[in-house]
C-alpha positions as CSV (number, residue, x, y, z in Angstrom):
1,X,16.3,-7.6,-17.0
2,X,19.2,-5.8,-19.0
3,X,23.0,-6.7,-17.9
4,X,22.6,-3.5,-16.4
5,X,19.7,-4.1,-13.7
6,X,21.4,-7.1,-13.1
7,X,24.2,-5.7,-12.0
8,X,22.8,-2.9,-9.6
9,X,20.9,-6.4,-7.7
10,X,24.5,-7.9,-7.6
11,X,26.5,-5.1,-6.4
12,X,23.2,-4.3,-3.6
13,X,23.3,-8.0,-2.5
14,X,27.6,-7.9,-2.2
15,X,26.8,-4.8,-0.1
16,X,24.6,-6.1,2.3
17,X,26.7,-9.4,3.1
18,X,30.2,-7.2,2.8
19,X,29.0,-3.7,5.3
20,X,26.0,-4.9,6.8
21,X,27.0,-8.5,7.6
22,X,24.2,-9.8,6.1
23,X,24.0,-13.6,7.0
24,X,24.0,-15.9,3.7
25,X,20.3,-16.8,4.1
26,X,19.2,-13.2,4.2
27,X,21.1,-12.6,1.2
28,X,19.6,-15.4,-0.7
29,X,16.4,-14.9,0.0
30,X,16.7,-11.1,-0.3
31,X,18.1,-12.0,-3.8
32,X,15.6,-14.4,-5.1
33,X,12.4,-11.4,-3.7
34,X,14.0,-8.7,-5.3
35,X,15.0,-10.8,-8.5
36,X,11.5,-12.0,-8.7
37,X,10.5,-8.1,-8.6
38,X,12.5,-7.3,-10.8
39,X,11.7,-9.8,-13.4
40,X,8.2,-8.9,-13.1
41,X,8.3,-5.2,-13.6
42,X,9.9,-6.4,-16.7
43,X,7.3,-8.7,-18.0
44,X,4.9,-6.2,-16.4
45,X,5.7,-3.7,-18.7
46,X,6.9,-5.6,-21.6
47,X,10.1,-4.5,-22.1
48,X,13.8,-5.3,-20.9
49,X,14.3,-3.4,-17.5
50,X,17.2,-0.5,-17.4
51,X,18.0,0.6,-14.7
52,X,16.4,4.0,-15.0
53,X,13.2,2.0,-15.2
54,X,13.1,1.9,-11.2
55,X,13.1,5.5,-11.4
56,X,9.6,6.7,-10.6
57,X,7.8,3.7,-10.8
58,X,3.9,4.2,-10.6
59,X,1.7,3.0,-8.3
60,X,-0.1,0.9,-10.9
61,X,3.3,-0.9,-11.3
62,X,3.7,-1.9,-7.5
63,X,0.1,-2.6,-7.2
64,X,0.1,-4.7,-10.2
65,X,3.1,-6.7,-8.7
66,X,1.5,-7.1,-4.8
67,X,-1.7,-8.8,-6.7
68,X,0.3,-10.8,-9.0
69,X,2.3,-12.3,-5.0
70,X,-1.5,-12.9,-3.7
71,X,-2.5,-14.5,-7.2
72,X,0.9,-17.1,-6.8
73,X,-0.3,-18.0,-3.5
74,X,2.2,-16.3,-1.4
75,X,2.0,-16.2,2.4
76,X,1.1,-13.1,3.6
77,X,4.7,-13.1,5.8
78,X,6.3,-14.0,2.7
79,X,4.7,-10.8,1.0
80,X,5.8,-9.0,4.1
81,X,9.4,-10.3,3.7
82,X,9.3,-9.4,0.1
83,X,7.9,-5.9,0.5
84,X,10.9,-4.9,2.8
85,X,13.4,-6.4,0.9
86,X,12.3,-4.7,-1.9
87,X,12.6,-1.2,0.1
88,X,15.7,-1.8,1.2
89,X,16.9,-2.5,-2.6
90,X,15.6,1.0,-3.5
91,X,16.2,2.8,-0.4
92,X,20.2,1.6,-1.4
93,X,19.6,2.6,-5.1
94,X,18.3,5.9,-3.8
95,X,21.6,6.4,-1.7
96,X,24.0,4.7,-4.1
97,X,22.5,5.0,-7.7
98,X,20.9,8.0,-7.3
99,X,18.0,6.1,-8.5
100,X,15.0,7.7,-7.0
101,X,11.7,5.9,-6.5
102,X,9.2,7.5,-4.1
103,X,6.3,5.4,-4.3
104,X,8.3,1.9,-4.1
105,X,10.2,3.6,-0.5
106,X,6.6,4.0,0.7
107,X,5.3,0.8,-0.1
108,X,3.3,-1.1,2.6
109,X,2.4,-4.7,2.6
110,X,-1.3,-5.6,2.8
111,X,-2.0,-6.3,6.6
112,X,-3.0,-9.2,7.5
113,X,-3.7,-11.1,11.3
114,X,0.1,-12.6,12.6
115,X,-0.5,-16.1,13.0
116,X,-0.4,-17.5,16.5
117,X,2.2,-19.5,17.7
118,X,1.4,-23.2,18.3
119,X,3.2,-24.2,21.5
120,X,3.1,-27.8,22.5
121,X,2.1,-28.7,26.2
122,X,4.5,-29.7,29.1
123,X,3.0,-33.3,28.8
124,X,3.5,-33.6,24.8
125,X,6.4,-32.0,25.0
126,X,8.1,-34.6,26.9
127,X,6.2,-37.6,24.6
128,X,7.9,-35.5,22.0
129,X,11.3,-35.8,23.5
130,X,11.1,-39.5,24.8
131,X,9.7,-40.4,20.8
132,X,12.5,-38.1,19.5
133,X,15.2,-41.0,21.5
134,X,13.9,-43.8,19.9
135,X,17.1,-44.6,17.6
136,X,18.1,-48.0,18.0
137,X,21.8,-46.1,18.4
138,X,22.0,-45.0,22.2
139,X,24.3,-42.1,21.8
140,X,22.3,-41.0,18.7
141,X,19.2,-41.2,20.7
142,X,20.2,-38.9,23.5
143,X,21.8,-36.3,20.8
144,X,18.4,-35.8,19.5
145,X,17.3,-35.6,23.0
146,X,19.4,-33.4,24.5
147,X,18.9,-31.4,21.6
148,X,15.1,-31.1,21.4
149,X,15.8,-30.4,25.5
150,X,17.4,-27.5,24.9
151,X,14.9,-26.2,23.0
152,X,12.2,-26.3,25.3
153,X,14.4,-26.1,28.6
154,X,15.9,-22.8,27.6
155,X,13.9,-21.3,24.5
156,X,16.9,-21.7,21.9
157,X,15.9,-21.6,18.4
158,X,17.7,-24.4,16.4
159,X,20.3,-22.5,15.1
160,X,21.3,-21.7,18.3
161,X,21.4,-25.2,20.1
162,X,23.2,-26.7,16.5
163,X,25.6,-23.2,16.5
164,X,27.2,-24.5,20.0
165,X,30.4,-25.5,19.9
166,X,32.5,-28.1,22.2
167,X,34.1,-25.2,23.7
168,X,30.3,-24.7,25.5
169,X,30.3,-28.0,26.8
170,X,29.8,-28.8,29.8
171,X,26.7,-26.1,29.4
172,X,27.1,-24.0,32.6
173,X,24.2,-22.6,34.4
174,X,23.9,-19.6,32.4
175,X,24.7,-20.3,28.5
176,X,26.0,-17.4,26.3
177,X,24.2,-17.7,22.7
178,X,24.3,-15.8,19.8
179,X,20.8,-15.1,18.0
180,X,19.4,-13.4,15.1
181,X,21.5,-10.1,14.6
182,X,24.4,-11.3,16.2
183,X,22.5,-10.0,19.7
184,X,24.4,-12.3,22.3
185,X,22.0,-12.8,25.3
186,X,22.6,-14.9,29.0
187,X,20.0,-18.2,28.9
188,X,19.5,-20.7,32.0
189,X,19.6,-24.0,31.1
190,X,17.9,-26.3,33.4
191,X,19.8,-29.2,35.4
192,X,17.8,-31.8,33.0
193,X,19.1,-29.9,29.8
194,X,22.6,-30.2,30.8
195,X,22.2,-33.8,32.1
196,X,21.2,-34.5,28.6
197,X,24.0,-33.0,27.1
198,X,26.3,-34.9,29.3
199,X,24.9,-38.4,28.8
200,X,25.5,-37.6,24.7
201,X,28.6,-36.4,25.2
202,X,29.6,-39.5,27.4
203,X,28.2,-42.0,24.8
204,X,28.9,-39.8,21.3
205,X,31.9,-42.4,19.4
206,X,33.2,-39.4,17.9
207,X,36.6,-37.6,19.3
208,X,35.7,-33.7,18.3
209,X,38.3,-30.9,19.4
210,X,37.2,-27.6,20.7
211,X,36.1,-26.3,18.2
212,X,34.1,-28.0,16.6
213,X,30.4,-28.5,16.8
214,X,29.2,-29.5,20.1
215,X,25.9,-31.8,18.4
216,X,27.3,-34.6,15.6
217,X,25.6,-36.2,13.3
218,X,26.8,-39.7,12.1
219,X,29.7,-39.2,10.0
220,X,31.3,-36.6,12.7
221,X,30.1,-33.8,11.0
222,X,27.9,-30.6,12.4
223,X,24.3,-32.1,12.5
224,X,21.9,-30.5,10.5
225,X,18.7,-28.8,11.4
226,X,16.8,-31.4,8.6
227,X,17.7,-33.9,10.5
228,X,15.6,-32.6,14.1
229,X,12.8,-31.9,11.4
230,X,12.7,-35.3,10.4
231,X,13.2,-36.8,13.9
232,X,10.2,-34.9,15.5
233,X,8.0,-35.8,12.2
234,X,8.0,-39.3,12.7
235,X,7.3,-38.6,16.7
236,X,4.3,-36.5,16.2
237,X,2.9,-39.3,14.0
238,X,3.1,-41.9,16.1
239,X,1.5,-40.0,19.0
240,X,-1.2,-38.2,16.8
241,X,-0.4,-34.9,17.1
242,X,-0.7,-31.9,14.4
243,X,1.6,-31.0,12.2
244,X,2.6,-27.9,13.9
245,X,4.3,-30.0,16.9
246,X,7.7,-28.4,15.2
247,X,11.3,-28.4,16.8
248,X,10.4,-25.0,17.1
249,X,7.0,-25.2,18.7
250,X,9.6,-26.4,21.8
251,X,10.3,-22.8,21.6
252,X,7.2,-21.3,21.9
253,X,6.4,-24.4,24.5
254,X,9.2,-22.3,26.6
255,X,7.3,-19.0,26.0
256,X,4.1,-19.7,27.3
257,X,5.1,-22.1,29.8
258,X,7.4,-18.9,31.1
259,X,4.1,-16.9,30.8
260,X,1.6,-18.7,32.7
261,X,4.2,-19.2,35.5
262,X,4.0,-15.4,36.2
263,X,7.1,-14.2,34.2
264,X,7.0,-11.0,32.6
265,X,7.6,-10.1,29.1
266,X,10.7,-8.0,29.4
267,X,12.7,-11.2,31.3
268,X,11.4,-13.4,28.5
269,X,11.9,-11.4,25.7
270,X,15.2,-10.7,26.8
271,X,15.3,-14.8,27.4
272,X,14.0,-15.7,23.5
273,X,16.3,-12.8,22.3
274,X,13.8,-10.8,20.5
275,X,15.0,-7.2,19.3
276,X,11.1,-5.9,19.6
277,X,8.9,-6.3,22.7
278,X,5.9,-6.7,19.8
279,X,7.5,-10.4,19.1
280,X,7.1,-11.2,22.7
281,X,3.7,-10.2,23.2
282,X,2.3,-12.6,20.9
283,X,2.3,-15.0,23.3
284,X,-0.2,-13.0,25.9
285,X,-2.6,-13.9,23.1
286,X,-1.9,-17.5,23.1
287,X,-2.2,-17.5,27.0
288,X,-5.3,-15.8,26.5
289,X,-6.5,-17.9,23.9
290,X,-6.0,-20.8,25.8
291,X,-7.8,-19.6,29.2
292,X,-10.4,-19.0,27.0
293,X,-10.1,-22.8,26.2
294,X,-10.1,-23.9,29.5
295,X,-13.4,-21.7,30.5
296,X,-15.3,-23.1,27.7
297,X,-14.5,-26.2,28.5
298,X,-15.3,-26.2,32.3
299,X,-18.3,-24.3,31.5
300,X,-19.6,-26.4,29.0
301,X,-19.2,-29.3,31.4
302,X,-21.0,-27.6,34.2
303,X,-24.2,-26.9,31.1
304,X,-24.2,-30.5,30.5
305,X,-24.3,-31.8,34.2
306,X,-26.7,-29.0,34.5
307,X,-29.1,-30.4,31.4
308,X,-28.3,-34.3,32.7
């Protein structure tokens, strides 16, 4: 890229974080897919990249870059994410720049199937939990429980449980968090979640004020979400479970655990804090998916008593 194109990605990434309120991790990534689309446009065509390349760009130029994402093995959410960003970049270049580029505005990513989420059942999920408090340090050990609680008792992602403050504690029965988007939304948390909070907070060495963060990691600093990842890894392997037995498959555990006790997808969408009803439903699917389970499985029973 020239100085030039270079500049017109810095000035659209200072925009986003300075009127849109872009969170840092959005503008990271945003920066690295629209840097990498950049820098293949140029080696695409050979040539440094003005910025009155991005004018009219063909659709042999867009399609060339969409096969070279699939050729480097790119997820097909991460092609998604990529697509958008780069929209966004010349929607603003369009609006700002004058910089007009019909065909990149109306790009699409390929479709592709949205993966399923993997939820973890009521009994692992507590195997989980009890394995999570294994640390030879007591008040470490119910941290990461009360924690990994939270998650599953009242379907906070972990940015949300390690975003609490001291100010929250002791968690009342309906918990005020603030999710993707800055959306604030009302949560339950179950009597077990807050007992687990309580029994940290009664053994935690540390002396925090208000405001800072209400789960510590060893030195007295915020814990880190690394730190659950690890925790839940080592858990998982000693009780055999796959991979996808996550912090946040808790989450999902919440979802379909909400959903196959007769709760309806506008209380729990409003409950996860999803902005689209279409990131809710996904979980119908998984219900559905594992009824079908459950048929095969008593069916196939009943063909083999049948044959016996």
């Amino acid at each position: 890229m020239t100085q030039a194109a270079e500049a017109l990605l810095v000035d659209w990434i200072a925009q986003l974080s300075a009127l849109r309120g872009a969170r840092a991790l959005t503008c990271t990534a945003y920066r690295r897919d629209v840097g990498g689309y950049l820098g293949f446009l140029a080696r695409h065509r050979g040539a440094a990249l003005a910025p009155s390349d991005l004018a009219g760009l063909s659709q042999s130029d867009l399609r060339a870059w969409l096969a070279d994402a699939r050729g480097r093995g790119l997820a097909p959410a991460s092609i998604a994410r990529a697509v958008a960003a780069v929209r966004a970049f010349h929607r603003w270049l369009a609006e700002a720049r004058g910089i007009e580029s019909p065909r990149a505005l109306a790009l699409r990513a390929p479709r592709s199937r949205r993966p399923l989420p993997r939820p973890v059942d009521p009994d692992a999920a507590r195997a989980l939990i009890a394995g999570a408090a294994a640390h030879p340090a007591p008040w470490v050990a119910a941290r990461d429980a009360a924690v990994l609680t939270l998650l599953w008792g009242a379907g906070l992602r972990i940015s949300e449980a390690l975003g609490l403050t001291q100010a929250d504690a002791p968690l009342p029965e309906m918990l005020r968090v603030t999710g993707k988007g800055g959306r604030d939304r009302l949560v339950p948390v179950i009597p077990a979640a807050r007992a687990a909070v309580e029994l940290y907070r009664r053994l935690c060495p540390h002396a925090p004020t208000r405001g800072d963060a209400l789960f510590l990691g060893v030195r007295g600093g915020a814990l880190g979400a690394r730190h659950l990842q690890a925790v839940m890894a080592t858990a998982r392997a000693a009780l055999g479970l796959p991979a996808t037995a996550t912090p946040h498959a808790l989450r999902h555990s919440f979802a379909t655990h909400l959903l196959s006790a007769g709760g309806d997808l506008r209380t729990i969408q409003d409950l996860l804090g999803h902005a689209s009803l279409s990131s809710t439903q996904v979980y119908t699917a998984v219900d559905q998916s594992r009824l079908m389970e459950v048929y095969d499985a008593a069916h196939g029973r009943a063909r083999a008593a049948g044959q016996g």
